[in-house]
FILUM-760925 format. One record per residue (C-alpha): residue number from 1; chain; x, y, z. Coordinates in nm, 2 decimals. Example, Ala and Ser with C-alpha at 12.3 -4.5 7.8 and 13.67 -1.06 7.14 Angstrom:
VEXTOR pos unit     xx     yy     zz
VEXTOR   1    A   1.23  -0.45   0.78
VEXTOR   2    A   1.37  -0.11   0.71
***
This chain:
VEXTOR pos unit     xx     yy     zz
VEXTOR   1    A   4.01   2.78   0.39
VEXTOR   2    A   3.77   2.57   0.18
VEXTOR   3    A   3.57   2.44   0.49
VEXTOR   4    A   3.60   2.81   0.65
VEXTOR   5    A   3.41   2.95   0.35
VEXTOR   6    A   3.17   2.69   0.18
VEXTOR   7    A   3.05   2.55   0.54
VEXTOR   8    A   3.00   2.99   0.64
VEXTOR   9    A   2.75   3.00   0.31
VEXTOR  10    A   2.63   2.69   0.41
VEXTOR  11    A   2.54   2.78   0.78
VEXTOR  12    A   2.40   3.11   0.72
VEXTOR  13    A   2.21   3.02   0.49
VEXTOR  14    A   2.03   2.72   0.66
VEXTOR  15    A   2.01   2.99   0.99
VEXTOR  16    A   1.84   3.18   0.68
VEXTOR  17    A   1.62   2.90   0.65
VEXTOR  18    A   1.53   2.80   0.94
VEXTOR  19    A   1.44   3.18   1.04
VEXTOR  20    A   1.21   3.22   0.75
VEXTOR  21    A   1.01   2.86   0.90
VEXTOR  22    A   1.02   2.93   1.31
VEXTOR  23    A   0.63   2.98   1.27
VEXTOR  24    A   0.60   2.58   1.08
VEXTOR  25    A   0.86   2.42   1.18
VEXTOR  26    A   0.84   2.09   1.06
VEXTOR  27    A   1.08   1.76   0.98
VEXTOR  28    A   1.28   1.87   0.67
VEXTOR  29    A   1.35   2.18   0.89
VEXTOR  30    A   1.45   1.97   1.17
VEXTOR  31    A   1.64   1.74   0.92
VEXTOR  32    A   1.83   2.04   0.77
VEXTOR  33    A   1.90   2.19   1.17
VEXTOR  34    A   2.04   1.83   1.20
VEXTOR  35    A   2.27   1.88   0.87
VEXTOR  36    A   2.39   2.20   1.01
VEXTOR  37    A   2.53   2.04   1.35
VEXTOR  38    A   2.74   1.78   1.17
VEXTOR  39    A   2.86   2.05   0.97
VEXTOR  40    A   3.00   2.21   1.28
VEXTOR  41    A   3.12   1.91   1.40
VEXTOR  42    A   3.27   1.87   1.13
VEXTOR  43    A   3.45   2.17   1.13
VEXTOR  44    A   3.64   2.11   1.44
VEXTOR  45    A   3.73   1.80   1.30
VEXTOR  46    A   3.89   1.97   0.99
VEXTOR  47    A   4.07   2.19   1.15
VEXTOR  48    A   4.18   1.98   1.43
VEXTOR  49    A   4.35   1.71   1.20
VEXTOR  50    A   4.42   1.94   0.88
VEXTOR  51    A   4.65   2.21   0.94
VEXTOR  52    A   4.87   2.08   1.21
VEXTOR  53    A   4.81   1.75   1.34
VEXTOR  54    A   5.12   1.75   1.56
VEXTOR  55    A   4.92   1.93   1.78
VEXTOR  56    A   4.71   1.63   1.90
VEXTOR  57    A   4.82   1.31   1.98
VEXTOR  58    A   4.86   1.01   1.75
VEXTOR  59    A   4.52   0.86   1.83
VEXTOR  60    A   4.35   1.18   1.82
VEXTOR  61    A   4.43   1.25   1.51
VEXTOR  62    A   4.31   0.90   1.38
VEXTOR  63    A   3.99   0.97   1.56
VEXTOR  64    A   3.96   1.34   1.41
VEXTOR  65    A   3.98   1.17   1.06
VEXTOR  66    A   3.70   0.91   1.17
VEXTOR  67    A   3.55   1.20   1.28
VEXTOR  68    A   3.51   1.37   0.94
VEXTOR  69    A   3.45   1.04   0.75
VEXTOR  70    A   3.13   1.00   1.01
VEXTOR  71    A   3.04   1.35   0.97
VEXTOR  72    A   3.07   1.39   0.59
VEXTOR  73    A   2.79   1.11   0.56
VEXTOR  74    A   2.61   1.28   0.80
VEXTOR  75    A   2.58   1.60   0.66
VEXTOR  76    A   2.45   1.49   0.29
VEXTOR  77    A   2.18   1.24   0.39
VEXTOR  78    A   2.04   1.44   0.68
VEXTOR  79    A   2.04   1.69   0.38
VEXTOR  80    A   1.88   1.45   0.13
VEXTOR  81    A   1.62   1.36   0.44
VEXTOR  82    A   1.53   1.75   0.45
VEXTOR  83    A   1.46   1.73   0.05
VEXTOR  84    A   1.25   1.47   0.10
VEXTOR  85    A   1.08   1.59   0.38
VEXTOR  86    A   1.02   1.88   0.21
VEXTOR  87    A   0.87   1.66  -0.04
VEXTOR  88    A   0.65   1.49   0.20
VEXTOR  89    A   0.52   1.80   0.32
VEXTOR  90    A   0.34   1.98   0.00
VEXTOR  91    A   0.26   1.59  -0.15
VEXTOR  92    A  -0.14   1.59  -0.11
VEXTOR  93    A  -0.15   1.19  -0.20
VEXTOR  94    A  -0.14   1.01   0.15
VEXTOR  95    A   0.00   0.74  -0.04
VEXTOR  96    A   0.27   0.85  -0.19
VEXTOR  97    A   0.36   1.03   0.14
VEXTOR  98    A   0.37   0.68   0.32
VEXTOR  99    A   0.61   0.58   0.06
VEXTOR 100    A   0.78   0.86   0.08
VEXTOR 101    A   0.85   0.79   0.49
VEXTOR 102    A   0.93   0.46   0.40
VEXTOR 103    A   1.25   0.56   0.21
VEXTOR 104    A   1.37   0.79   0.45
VEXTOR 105    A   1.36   0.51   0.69
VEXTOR 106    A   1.60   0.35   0.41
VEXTOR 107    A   1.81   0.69   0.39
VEXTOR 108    A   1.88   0.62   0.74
VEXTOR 109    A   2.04   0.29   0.70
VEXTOR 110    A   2.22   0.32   0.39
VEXTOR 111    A   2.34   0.67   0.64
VEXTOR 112    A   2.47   0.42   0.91
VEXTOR 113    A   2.54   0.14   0.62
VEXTOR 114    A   2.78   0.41   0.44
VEXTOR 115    A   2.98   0.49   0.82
VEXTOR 116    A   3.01   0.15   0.89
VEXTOR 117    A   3.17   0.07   0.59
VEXTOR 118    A   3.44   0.33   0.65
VEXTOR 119    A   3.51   0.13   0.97
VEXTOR 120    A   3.58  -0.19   0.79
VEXTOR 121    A   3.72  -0.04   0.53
VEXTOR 122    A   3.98   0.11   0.76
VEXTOR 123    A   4.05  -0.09   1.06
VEXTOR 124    A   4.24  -0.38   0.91
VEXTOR 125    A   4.45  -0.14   0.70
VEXTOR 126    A   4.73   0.01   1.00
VEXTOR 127    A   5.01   0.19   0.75
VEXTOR 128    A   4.74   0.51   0.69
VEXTOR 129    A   4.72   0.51   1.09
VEXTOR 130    A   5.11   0.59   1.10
VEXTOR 131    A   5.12   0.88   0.91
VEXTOR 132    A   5.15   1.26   1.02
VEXTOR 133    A   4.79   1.36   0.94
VEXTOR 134    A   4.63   1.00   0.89
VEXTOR 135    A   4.40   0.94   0.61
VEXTOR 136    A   4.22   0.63   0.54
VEXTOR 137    A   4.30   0.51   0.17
VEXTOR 138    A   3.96   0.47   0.08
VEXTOR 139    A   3.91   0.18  -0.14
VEXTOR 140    A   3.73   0.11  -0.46
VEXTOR 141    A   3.45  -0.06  -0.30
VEXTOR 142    A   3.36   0.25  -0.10
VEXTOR 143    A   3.40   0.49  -0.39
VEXTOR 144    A   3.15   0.25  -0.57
VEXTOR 145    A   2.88   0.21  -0.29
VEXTOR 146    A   2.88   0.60  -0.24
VEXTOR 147    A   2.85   0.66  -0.62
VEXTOR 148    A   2.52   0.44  -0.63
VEXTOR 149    A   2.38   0.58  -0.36
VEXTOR 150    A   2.43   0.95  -0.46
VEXTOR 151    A   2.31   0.84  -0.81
VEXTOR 152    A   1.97   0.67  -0.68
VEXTOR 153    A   1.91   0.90  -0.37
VEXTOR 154    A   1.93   1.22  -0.61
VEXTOR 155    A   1.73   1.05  -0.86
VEXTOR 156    A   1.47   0.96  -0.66
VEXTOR 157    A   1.46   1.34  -0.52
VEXTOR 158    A   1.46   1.46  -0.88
VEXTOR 159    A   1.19   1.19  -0.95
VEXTOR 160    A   1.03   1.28  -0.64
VEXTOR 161    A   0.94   1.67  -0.71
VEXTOR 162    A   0.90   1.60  -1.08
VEXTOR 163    A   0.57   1.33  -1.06
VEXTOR 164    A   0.39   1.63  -0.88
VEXTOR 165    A   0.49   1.90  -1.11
VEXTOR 166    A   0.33   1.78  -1.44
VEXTOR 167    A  -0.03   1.77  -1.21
VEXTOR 168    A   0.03   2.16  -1.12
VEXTOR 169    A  -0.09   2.48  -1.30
VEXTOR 170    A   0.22   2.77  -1.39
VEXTOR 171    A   0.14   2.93  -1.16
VEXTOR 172    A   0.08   2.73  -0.85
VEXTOR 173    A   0.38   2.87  -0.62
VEXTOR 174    A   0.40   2.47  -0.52
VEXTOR 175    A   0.55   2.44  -0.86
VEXTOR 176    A   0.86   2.66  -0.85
VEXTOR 177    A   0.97   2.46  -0.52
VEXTOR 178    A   0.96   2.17  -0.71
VEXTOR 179    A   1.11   2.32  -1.00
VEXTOR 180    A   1.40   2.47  -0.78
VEXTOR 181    A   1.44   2.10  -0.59
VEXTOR 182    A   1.49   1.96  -0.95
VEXTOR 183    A   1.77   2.21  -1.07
VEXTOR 184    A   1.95   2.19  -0.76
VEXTOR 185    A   1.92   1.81  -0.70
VEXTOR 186    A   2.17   1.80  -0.99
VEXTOR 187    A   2.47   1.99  -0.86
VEXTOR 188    A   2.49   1.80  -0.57
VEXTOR 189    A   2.50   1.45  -0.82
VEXTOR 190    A   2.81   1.65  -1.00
VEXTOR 191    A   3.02   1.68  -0.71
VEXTOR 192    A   2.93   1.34  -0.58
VEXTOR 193    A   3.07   1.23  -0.87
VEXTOR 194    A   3.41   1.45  -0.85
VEXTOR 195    A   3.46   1.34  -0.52
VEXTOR 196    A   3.41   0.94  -0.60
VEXTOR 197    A   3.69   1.00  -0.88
VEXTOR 198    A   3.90   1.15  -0.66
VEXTOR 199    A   3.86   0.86  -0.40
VEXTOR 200    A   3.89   0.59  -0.72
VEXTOR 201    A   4.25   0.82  -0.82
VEXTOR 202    A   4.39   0.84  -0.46
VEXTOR 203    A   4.36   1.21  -0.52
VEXTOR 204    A   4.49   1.22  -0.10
VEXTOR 205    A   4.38   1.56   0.02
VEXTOR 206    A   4.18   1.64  -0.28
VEXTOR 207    A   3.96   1.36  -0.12
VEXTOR 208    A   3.89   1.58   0.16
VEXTOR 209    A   3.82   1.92  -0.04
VEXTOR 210    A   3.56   1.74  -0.23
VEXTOR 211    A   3.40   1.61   0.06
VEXTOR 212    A   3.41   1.95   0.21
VEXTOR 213    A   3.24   2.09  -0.10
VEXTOR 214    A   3.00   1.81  -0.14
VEXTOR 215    A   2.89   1.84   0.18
VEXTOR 216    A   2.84   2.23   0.22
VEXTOR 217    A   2.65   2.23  -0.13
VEXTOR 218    A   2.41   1.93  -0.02
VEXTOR 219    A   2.32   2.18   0.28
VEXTOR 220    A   2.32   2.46   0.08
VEXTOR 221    A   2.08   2.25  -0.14
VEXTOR 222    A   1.81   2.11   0.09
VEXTOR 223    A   1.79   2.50   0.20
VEXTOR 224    A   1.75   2.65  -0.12
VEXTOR 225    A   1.38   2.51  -0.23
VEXTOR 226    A   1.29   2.68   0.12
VEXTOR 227    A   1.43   2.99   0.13
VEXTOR 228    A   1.43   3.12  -0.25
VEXTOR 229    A   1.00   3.01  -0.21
VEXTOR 230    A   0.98   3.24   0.07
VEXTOR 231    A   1.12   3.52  -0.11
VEXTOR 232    A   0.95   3.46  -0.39
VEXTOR 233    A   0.66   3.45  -0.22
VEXTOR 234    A   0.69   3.77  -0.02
VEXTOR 235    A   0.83   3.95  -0.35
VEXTOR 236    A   0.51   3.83  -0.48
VEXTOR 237    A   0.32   4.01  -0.17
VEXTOR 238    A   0.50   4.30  -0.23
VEXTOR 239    A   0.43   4.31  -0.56
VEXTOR 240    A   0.04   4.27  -0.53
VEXTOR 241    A  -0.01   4.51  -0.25
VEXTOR 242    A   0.21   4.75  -0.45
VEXTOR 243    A  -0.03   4.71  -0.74
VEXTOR 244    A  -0.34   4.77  -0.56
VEXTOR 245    A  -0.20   5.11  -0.44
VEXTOR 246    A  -0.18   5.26  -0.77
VEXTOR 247    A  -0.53   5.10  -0.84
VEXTOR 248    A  -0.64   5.32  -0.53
***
């Protein structure tokens, strides 16, 4: 039910977002299309291993849960990579841009880093591999790693947005992105760190909830910047043509 609903909000309103961009279609939008296939594949993996895993074999099962471990990872950085693009995109400093590229090469490793970790985490451990619906006890070492990297990564994309705001007049509709990427950089560090105590408690399927919710609300986040801008902007519109009728 929890993946059903938060990854439907999720979807539509990335499909939202990348509607309102057809006409500029550029990396972060790519990066956030990218977010929303994990999160599909993710899905079937859910509800292939969740609600009755007798249904598939032994070994599918085991490669359903690998299959949402990979996917959960997949899901928040290709989100935090659409953030950043974002970023990338209204930053006039060419500089800063090529540092900016520079770290989402290093989003992509600590991405592939974070999934293989989960593999040798999990592979010398066998008991988790004989149960019903098989889990991986996910160790302290893995609740620690994704902590930090939650922490720094969503820093730096609250750092990010911030350096270019205090250059910016009120008004400059550049600014309220920015503004909106620093609120909403947060909630995504809050569940990151509900999740990582869940993992550090054995908090068993609660592990998986959390990683359902982080993961719907780090999409739901790299699409918001996007799509509340556009709507502000064509509120905006409205709003100044409406004006100059009555002028008339």
């Amino acid at each position: 039910v929890t993946s059903g609903i938060c990854s439907a909000f999720a979807i539509v309103i990335t499909c939202i977002r990348l509607y309102m961009r057809r006409d500029r279609f550029w990396w972060d939008d790519a990066c956030a299309f990218l977010s929303m296939i994990f999160l599909f594949v993710q899905i079937v993996s859910v509800f292939m291993h969740v609600p009755n895993p007798r249904v598939l074999s032994h070994m599918d099962n085991i490669a359903a849960y690998y299959l949402m471990a990979a996917t959960f990872y997949a899901i928040i950085w290709t989100a935090r990579l659409a953030i950043l693009y974002s970023v990338i995109r209204i930053d006039p400093d060419p500089r800063t841009r090529r540092i900016l590229h520079r770290i989402a090469i290093i989003f992509i490793v600590i991405l592939l880093i974070m999934i293989a970790q989960v593999l040798w985490v999990c592979e010398p451990m066998h008991d988790w591999k004989n149960a019903a619906s098989p889990q991986c006890p996910l160790n302290k070492q893995v609740a620690i790693c994704q902590l930090v990297t939650d922490i720094l990564s969503d820093g730096l994309l609250i750092y990010a947005p911030l350096r270019l705001i205090w250059g910016m007049d009120a008004i400059d509709g550049t600014r309220r992105r920015l503004m909106i990427i620093f609120s909403t950089c947060i909630v995504t560090t809050i569940v990151s760190l509900v999740h990582a105590a869940f993992i550090l408690t054995d908090g068993g399927i609660r592990v998986v909830i959390a990683a359902i919710v982080e993961d719907t609300f780090s999409l739901i986040v790299c699409n918001i910047p996007v799509v509340v801008t556009a709507i502000m902007r064509k509120y905006g519109k409205n709003e100044e043509e409406s004006d100059h009728a009555r002028q008339s």
